[in-house]
N, C-alpha and C positions, 0 to 999 in steps of 0.2 A: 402784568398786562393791564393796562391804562383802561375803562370802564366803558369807552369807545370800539375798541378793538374786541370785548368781550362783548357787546349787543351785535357788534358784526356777525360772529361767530355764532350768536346763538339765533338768527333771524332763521324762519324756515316756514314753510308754509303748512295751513291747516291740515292736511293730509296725513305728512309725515309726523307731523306732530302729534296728532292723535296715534298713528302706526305705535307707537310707546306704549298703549293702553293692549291688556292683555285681559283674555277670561278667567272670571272670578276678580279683578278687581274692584275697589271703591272708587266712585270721582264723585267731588265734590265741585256742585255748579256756582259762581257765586251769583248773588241774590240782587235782586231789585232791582234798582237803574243802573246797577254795576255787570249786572247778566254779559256775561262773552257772548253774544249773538252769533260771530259768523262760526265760531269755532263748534261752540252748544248743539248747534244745527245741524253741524258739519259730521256730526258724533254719526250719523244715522248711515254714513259711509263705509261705515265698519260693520257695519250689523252684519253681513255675511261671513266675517271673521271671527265675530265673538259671543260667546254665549256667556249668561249669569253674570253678566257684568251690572252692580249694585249703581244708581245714581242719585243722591241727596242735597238736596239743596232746600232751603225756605221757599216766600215767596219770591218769582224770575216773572218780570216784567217782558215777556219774549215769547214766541211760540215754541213748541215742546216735543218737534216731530216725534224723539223719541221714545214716545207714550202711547204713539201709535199701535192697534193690534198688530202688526203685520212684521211688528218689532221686539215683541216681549220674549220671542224666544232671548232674545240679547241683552235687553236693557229691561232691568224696572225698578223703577222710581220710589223711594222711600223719602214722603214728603216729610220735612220737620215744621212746615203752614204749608197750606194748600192752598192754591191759588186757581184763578179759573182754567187753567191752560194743565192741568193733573188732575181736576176734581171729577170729571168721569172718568178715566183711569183710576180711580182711587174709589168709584162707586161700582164698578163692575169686576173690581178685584185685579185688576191687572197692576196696581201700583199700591204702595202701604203707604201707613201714617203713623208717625211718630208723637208721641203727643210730648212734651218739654217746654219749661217756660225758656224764655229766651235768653234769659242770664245763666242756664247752664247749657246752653247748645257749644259754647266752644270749648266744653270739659269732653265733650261726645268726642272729640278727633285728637284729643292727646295719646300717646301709644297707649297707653295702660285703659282707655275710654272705651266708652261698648262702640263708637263706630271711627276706629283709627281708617286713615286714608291713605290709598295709595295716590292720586294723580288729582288734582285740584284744577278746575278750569276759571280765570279770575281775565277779568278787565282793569288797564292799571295807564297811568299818564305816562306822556312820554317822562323821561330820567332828566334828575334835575342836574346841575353841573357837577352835583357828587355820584351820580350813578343810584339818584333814589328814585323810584318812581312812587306815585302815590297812590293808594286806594280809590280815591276820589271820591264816589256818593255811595259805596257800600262797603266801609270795613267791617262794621258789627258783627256779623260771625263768619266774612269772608277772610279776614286776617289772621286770625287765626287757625283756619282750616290750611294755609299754604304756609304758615309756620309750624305745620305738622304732617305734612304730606311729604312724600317719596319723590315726584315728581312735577312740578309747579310750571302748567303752560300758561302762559299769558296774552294775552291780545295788548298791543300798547296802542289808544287808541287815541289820535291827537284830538278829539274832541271830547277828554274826559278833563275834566276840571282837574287842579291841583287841592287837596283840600288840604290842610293842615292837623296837628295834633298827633295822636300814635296812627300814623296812618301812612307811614310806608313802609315799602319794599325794594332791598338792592337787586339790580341786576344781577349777582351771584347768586343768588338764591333760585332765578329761575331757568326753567332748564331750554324752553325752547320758546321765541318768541314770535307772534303773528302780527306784522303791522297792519292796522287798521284806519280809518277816518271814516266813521260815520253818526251820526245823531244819535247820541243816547235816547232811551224812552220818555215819552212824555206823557205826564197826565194833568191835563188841565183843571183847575181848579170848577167843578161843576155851579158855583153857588146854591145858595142854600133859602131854602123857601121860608114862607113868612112862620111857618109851625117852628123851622131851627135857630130862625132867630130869635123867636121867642125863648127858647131853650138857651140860645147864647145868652139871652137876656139875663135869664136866672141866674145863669152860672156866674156871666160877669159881676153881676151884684155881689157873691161870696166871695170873688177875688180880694184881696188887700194889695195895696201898692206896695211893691218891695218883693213881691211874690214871682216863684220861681213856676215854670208853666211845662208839664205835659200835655199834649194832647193829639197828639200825631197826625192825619190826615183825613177828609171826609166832612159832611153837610154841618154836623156839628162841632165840627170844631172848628171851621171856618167860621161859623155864626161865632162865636167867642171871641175869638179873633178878630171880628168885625164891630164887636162890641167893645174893644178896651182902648180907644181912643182917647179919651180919657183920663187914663191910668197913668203911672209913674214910678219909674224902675224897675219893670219888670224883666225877668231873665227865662230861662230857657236850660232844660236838661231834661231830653228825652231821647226816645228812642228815635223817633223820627218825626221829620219837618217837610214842610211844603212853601209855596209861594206866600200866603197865609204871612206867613212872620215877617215877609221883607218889610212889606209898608209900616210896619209899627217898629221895625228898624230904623228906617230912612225916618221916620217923624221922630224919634228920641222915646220912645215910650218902652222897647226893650234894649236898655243899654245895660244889662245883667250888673249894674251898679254896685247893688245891695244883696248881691249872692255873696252865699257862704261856705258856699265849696266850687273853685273855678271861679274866682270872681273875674267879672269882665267878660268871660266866656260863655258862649252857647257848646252846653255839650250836648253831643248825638251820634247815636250807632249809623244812621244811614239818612239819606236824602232819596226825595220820586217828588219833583213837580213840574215844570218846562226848563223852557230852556233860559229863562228870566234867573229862576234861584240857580242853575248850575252856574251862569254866568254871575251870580253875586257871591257863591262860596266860593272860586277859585282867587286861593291865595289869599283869601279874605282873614284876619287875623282874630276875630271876633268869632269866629267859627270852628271848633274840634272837636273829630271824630274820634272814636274809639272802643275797641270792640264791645260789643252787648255784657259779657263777663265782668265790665267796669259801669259800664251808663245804668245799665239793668240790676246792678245788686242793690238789692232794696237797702244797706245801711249805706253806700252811698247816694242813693236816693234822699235818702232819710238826715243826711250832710246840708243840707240845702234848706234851711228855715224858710215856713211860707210855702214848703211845696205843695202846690193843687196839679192833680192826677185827674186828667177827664177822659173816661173809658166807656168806649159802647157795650151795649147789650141785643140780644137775639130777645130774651124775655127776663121778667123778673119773679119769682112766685112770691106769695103773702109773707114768708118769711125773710126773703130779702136775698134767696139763690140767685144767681147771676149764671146766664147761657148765655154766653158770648162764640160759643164756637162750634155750635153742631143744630139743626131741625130735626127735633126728635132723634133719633139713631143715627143721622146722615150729618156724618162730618161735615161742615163747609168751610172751616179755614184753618184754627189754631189757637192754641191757648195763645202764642206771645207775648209779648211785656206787660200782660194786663195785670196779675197779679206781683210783677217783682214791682210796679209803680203805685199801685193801691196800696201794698201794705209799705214801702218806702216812704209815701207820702201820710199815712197813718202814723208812723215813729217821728216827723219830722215835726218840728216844732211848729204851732200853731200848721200843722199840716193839713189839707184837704183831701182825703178820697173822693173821687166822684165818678159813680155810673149814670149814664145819659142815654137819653131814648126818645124816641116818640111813644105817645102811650098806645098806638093803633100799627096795625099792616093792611095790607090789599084792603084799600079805598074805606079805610075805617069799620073793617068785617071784621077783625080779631083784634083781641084785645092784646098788649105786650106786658102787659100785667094779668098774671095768672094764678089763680088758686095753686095749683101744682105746674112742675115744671113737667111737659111734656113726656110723657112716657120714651124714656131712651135718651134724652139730651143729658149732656153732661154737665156739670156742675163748674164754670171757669174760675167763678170768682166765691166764695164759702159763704154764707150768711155771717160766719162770725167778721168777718173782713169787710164787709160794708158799713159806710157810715152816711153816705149821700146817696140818692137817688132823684136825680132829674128828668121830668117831662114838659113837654110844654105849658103843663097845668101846673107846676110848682115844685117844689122841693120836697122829698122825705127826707128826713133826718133819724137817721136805724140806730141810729152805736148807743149802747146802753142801755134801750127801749127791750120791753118783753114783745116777746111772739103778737099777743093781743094788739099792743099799741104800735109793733112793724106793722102789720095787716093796716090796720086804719090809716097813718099814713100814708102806706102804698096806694092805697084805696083812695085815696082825698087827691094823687095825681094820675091817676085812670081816668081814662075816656071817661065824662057823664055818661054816655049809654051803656056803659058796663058796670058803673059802683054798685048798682043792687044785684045784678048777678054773682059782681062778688063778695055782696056779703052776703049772701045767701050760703054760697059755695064755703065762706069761712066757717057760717055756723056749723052746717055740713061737717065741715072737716075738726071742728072743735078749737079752732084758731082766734072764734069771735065769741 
């Protein structure tokens, strides 16, 4: 059967396609700008047919009906990042959290893994004239889940870019198909005020030309971004990207030249920015995707001479803990790539770690430099694991320094209305 006659056969609509889904199974949503909208949606159909049916997915760029209360008898959500659209569900106990960095989330869905899969719901390009379609802007741990699942529905949706790298799937492999055409999600780049680009400022300063770049998405990392105009040969291997990188594309300043693993290549688990970057990755040959299990393992991170890792923080305490993913007790997103790119970028020759922040929250009331971390928050990135710390006020430089001499540079890029409370709070604690 010719690869024609077989998507014939498997076309069928969202209905019956979900009808496959039984109680007690697992599905797996895939994530980001690659979220199956109408199908996902469409799940909340069945709710009067099924009970304890498990749903995991990362962060999904989509609404979440079935998180609603009105549905938990059927569905709940076992987030591996929480995103805003489960994070009440996830505070009031109606949904779980898995906490996992993201270079082993597609070991979770191998049969022998603590979360094997029966039914996988994925957004995928129309098929190319071999019968492949592509992941497009989410393979990182969605490829992998429908390389290990029972069942593989797919939306094929003609406005999903084609991306390149390990990042398809044959038509045989899925079992029913829903055509779709509609807009991917969009998130436009917010820009970044005068406090982040001052922080980009920092940062770009520690760049070297020839340097390979993490830094995902958000106020700061666009300020960096906005800063390296300048620069010359820089590259690219992260977990994900945004609009941010086109322009230092189109002017020559990342042409991944002088990488050392992928050279020529931008490698990345997944893509979320308009419709500007889906339209520049498709088919674009400078561009590969592929799962988080490869971009995310910190010795392949650590492949890449020059790597600089620039990772947010929720706060930092005197010794150099990093809270990247909860307020006090209250999950709000996810460990993530933060830790497989710190210490990847740590092993990596002439390597950068860097955590990035503003030094203040709510209108310069709290300070994001703390004596202690927050009673209940958890610990994303370990004191022994930092070696950079950037605010607007300057750089700390941790790796190698004692407890005594973290505290003081932490303290040297703290808000000025806070330095003497916290050296106070250090003597306190016997840190100073």
């Amino acid at each position: 059967m010719n690869w024609e006659n077989l998507y014939r056969n498997k076309v069928t609509d969202a209905d019956t396609a979900l009808a496959t889904i039984k109680s007690g199974d697992r599905i797996y949503i895939g994530g980001g700008a690659g979220v199956p909208v109408k199908i996902s949606q469409a799940l909340v159909h069945r709710a009067d047919t099924l009970r304890n049916v498990e749903i995991t997915h990362i962060l999904t760029f989509a609404e979440a009906p079935y998180t609603r209360p009105e549905y938990q008898h059927a569905f709940r959500v076992n987030a591996l990042f929480i995103g805003s659209n489960v994070r009440q569900a996830v505070r009031e106990g109606r949904a779980d959290f898995t906490p996992i960095f993201l270079s082993e989330i597609p070991g979770l869905f191998r049969p022998n893994g603590p979360l094997p899969l029966d039914v996988v719901l994925i957004s995928v390009s129309p098929p190319d004239e071999h019968g492949f379609c592509s992941f497009g802007v989410e393979v990182g741990t969605t490829k992998p889940a429908a390389e290990n699942a029972r069942i593989v529905i797919a939306e094929i949706n003609k406005k999903m870019p084609r991306t390149l790298g390990d990042s398809f799937i044959h038509l045989s492999r899925l079992t029913h198909i829903i055509e779709t055409d509609y807009p991917l999600p969009e998130a436009p780049q917010g820009g970044s005020s005068p406090l982040h680009l001052r922080i980009g400022e920092h940062i770009a300063e520690m760049i070297p030309d020839g340097a390979t770049l993490q830094m995902g998405i958000g106020s700061i990392p666009d300020a960096v971004l906005q800063n390296l105009g300048g620069h010359r040969d820089l590259g690219v291997h992260t977990e994900l990207f945004s609009d941010g990188i086109i322009d230092l594309v189109e002017n020559g300043v990342i042409n991944c030249a002088r990488k050392t693993f992928h050279a020529g290549k931008m490698v990345v688990g997944f893509l979320f920015g308009t419709q500007r970057l889906y339209d520049f990755v498709d088919n674009n040959p400078i561009v590969e995707l592929h799962p988080t299990d490869y971009v995310n393992d910190p010795f392949n991170i650590s492949r890449n001479d020059r790597m600089v890792a620039v990772n947010g923080a929720i706060e930092v305490d005197l010794t150099g803990q990093v809270c990247a993913d909860s307020i006090g007790p209250n999950i709000y997103s996810g460990v993530g790539g933060q830790l497989d790119f710190i210490r990847g970028a740590a092993r990596a020759k002439e390597g950068l770690p860097i955590i990035a922040l503003l030094s203040t929250a709510k209108r310069d009331t709290i300070s994001r430099i703390v004596p202690m971390l927050t009673p209940g928050a958890g610990v994303t990135t370990t004191r022994n694991d930092v070696h950079f710390v950037v605010t607007e006020y300057g750089i700390a430089s941790l790796y190698g320094k004692t407890i005594r001499q973290r505290a003081q540079e932490l303290i040297n890029i703290a808000h000025p209305n806070f330095r003497d409370e916290l050296k106070q709070e250090g003597k306190k604690l016997g840190i100073l």
